[in-house]
N, C-alpha and C positions, 0 to 999 in steps of 0.2 A: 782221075780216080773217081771224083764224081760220078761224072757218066757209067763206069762199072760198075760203080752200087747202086746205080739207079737202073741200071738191066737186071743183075741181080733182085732188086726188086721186084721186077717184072715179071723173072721168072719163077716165085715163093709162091707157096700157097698162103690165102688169103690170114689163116690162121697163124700162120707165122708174124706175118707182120701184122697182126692184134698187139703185139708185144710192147710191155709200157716202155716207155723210156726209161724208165730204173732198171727195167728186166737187159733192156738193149747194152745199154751205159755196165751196169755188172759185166755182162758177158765180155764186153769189148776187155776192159781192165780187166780181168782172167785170161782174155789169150793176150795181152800185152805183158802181163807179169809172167805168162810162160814163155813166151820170145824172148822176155828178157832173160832171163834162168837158163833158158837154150843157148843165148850168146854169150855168157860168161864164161860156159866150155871153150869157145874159139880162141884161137891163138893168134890169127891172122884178120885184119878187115877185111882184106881183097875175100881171103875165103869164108869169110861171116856174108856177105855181098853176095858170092857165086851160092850159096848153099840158102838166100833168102831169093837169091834169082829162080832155083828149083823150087822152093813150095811156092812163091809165084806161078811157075809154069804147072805145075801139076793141079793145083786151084783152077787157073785158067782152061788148061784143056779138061777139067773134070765138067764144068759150065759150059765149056762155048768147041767144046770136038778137040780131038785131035789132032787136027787140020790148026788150029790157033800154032804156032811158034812164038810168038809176041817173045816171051820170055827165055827161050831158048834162044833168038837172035839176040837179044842183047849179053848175054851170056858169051856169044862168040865172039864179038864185037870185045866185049870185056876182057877175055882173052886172049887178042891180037894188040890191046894197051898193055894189058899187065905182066903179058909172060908172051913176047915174042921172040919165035924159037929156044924155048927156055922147056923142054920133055915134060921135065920133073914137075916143075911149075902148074904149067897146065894139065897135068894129071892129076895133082893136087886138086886144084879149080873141078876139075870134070868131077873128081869125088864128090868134094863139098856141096856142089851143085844135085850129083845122084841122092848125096845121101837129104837133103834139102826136103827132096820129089817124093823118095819113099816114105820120108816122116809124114806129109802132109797125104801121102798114100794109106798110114796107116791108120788116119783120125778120123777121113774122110770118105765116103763111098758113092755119097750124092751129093748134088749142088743142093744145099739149104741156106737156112739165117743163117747159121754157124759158119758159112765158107765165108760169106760176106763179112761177118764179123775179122775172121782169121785174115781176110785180104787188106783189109782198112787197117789192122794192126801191122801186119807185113811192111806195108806200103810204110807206114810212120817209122819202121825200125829199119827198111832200106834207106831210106829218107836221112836219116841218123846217120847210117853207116857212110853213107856219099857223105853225109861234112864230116866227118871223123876224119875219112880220106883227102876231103879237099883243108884239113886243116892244116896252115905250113909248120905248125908250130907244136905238131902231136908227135909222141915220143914214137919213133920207129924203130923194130926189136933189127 
């Protein structure tokens, strides 16, 4: 994750990152309390995970083409653990994942500080979600 915000910075114009560290630190906590507000909706980890998988991927290839899948493979990979041979499941998944891609489609239109920010929080609420799931002892609906 390092390495990504340090491309990311690479790619800012220099004015961007002028930004104090109170200006930085703010922003960060504003999209972390929106991811948070955002996952309260979800009903499912698995689909809270595939659906922070898509604005991952959409973030990713808004910055680096394309051509980047990073996120989209593990998305499939994700789907051959949680829902093999199971339709319904992974149509689900596929959803949660589209609908992920468009929200982060609809905030965003260029690689700036703000994607960076949004990535760094992503990454800590995936982060979260994988131990939610690796916890043996969380109540499963």
């Amino acid at each position: 994750m390092r390495v990504l915000l340090a491309i990311f910075a690479l790619l800012l114009p220099s004015t961007v990152m002028a930004q104090t560290a109170a200006e930085r630190s703010a922003a960060r906590e504003a999209a972390e309390r929106r991811i948070e507000a955002d996952m309260v909706k979800m009903t499912s980890l698995v689909e809270a995970l595939a659906r922070n998988l898509g604005q991952m991927h959409y973030l990713r290839t808004l910055c680096f083409g394309d051509g980047d899948q990073q996120w989209r493979t593990y998305m499939t990979r994700m789907m051959y653990v949680e829902a093999p041979g199971d339709a319904g499941q992974q149509r689900a998944l596929t959803q949660a994942f589209n609908a992920g891609y468009y929200l982060e489609q609809s905030r965003h239109a260029v690689c700036d500080q703000s994607v960076s920010v949004d990535v760094a929080a992503l990454a800590e609420n995936g982060r979260s979600i994988a131990r939610m799931l690796g916890d043996p002892y969380r109540e499963v609906n």
